[in-house]
N, C-alpha and C positions, 0 to 999 in steps of 0.2 A: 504493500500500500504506500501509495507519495505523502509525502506527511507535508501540509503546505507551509508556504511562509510564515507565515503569524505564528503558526505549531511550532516550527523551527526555532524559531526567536524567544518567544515563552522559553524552549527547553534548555536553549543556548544560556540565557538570561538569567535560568535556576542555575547554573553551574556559575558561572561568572559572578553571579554576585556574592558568590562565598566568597572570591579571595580580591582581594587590592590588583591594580594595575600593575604590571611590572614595573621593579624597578628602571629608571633610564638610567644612562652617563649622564648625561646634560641636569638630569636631575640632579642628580648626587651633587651633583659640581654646584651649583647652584643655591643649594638649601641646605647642603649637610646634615648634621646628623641631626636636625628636627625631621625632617623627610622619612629619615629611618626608623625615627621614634616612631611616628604615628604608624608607620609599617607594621611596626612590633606591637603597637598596642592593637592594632587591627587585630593581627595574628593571634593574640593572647586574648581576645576577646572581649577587653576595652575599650568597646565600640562611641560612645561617650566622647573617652579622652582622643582616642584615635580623631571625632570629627572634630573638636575642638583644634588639635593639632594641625588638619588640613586646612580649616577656616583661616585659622593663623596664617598659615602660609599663601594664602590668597588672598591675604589682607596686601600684602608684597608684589605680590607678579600673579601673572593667571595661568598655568601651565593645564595641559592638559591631563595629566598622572595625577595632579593634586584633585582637582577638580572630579575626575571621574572615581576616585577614591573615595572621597567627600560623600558620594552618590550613595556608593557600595556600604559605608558608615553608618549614613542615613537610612536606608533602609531595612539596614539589620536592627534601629532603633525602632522600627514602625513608623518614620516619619516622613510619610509619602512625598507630600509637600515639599519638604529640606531635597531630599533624594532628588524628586523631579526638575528642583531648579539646579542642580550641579549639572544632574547628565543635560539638561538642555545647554548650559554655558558649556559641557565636555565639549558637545555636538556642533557649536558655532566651529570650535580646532580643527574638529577631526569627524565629520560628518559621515566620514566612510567606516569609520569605526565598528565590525562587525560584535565585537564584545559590547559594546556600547548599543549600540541597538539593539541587543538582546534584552540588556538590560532596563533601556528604556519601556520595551515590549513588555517585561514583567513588572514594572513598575504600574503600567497603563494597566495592563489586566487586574491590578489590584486597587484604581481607583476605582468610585461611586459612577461615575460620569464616564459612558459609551458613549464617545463622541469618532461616528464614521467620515473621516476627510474626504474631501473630490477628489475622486484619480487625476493624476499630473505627468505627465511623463518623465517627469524628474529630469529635463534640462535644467529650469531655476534653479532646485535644488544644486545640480552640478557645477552651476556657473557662481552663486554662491558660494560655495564651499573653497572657490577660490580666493577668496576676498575677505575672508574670516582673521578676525583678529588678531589670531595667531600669525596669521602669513604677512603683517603689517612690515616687518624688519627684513623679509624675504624680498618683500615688492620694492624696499626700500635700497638694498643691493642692485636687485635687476637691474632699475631703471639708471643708479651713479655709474653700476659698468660699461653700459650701454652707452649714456650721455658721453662719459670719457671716451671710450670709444670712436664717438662722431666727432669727439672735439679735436682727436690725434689722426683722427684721417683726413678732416678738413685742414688743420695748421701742414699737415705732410703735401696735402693737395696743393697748398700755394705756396710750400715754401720749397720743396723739392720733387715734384715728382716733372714725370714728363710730361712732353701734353700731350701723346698719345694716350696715358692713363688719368687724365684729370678724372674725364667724364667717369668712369670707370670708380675712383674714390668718392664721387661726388655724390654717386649713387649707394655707394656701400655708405656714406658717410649718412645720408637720408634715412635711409633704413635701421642703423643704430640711433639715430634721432626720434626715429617713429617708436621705437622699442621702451626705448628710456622716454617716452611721453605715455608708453601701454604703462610702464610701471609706476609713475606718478598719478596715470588713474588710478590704477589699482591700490594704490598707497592711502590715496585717498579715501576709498570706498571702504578700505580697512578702519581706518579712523572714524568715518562717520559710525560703521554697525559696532563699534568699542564706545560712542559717544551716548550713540539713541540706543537703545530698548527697544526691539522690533517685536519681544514676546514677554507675558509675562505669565509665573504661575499662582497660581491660588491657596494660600497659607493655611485658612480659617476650614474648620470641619463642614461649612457650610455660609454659602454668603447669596445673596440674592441679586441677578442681574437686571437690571432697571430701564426702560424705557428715554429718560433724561437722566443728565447727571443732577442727581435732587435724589433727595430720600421722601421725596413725595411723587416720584415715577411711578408708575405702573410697573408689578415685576413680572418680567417675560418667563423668565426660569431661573434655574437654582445652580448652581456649581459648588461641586465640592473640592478638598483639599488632594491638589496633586494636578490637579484640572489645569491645562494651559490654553493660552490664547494669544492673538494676535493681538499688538497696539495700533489702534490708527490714529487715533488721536489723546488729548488729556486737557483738563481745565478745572482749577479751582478745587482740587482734592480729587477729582473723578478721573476715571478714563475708558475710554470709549474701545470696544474689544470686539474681535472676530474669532469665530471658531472655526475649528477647519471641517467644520460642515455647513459655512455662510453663515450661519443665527446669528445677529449683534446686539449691543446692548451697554451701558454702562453699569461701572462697579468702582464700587471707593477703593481708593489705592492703598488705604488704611490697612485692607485685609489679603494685599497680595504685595507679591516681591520682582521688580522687574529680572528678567534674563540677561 
């Protein structure tokens, strides 16, 4: 029998979320041995002081190991909510992340709220996941090698080459120009989804979503804790949400936590 995707992911998802992310290099190097502590209190079953340790460390830098750790904490504490908003910041890193979507998956099987998304063919998603916060320092290399690049082919173009090959660097010198302006977008696209909140999750065991931002709205329906949602907009304590089945609504920001 074919066991389908969602089954897959559930059972991936019960495995994975027993143990912590592997440790990195880059990790190690970076946090020392707080990093390692909360490893061991994971491991030893001080799930508590383990998320505490992880939070710490994302009080500092945003890595993906801390963060997807943070999740694996969380939910061995029963706290859907905490869980749910780590693996969604995991997922802005590292979208591809097969342990991570499993996880997510059992995460979601274990909220109140069956919320079925529109199928997508998952370009967004793809193009996306380029431009994730993480890859902020990556786009920022691209585009200075690239710029340098146009800057040492044009100075070579006028000061020594021949003019059989002007044309010739002129063109190459263009094209690392076009390169290093793809990474300056991309630089930027990183910065704005590290500025804004594009999602956020639902903290509170149960909150009411509302027609106006006013606690004198009409309430359309209810969400509970772990429950996420799209930001489109915010004002004056409220903000205005999408689910990824259309239904919108606003909720006071009081009772949730952006991603």
């Amino acid at each position: 029998m074919v066991m389908n995707r969602t089954a897959l992911l559930l059972v991936l998802g019960t495995m994975f979320a027993v143990f912590p992310a592997p440790v990195q290099g880059q990790a190690e190097e970076a946090w020392g041995s707080q990093f390692q502590e909360a490893n061991a209190a994971y491991e030893a079953g001080e799930f508590e002081e383990a998320l505490a340790q992880y939070e710490s460390l994302l009080q500092e830098t945003r890595h993906f190991s801390s963060e997807f750790n943070a999740g694996n904490a969380a939910f061995k504490l029963g706290e859907l909510g905490t869980a749910r908003l780590h693996y969604e910041r995991a997922k802005i890193m590292d979208p591809s992340s097969e342990e991570l979507q499993a996880n997510l998956a059992l995460v979601e099987s274990k909220i109140v709220d069956r919320i079925t998304g529109i199928p997508s063919l998952g370009l967004k998603d793809w193009l996306v996941s380029w431009v994730g916060p993480g890859k902020l320092r990556g786009w920022l290399i691209w585009g200075l090698v690239w710029w340098s690049m146009a800057w040492g082919l044009w100075m070579y173009r006028w000061r020594r080459a021949r003019p059989d090959s002007k044309s010739t660097l002129a063109f190459l010198g263009g094209a690392c120009l076009a390169l290093g302006v793809l990474g300056l977008v991309a630089s930027s696209a990183s910065l704005e989804r590290m500025k804004s909140p594009e999602r956020l999750v639902v903290m509170e065991d149960r909150i009411d979503v509302l027609s106006t931002p006013s606690s004198t709205g009409t309430v359309l329906f209810q969400l509970h804790e772990g429950a996420a949602a799209r930001v489109l907009s915010q004002t004056n304590g409220w903000k205005e949400i999408q689910l990824d089945n259309g239904n919108v609504g606003w909720v006071s920001e009081a009772f949730t936590v952006d991603v």
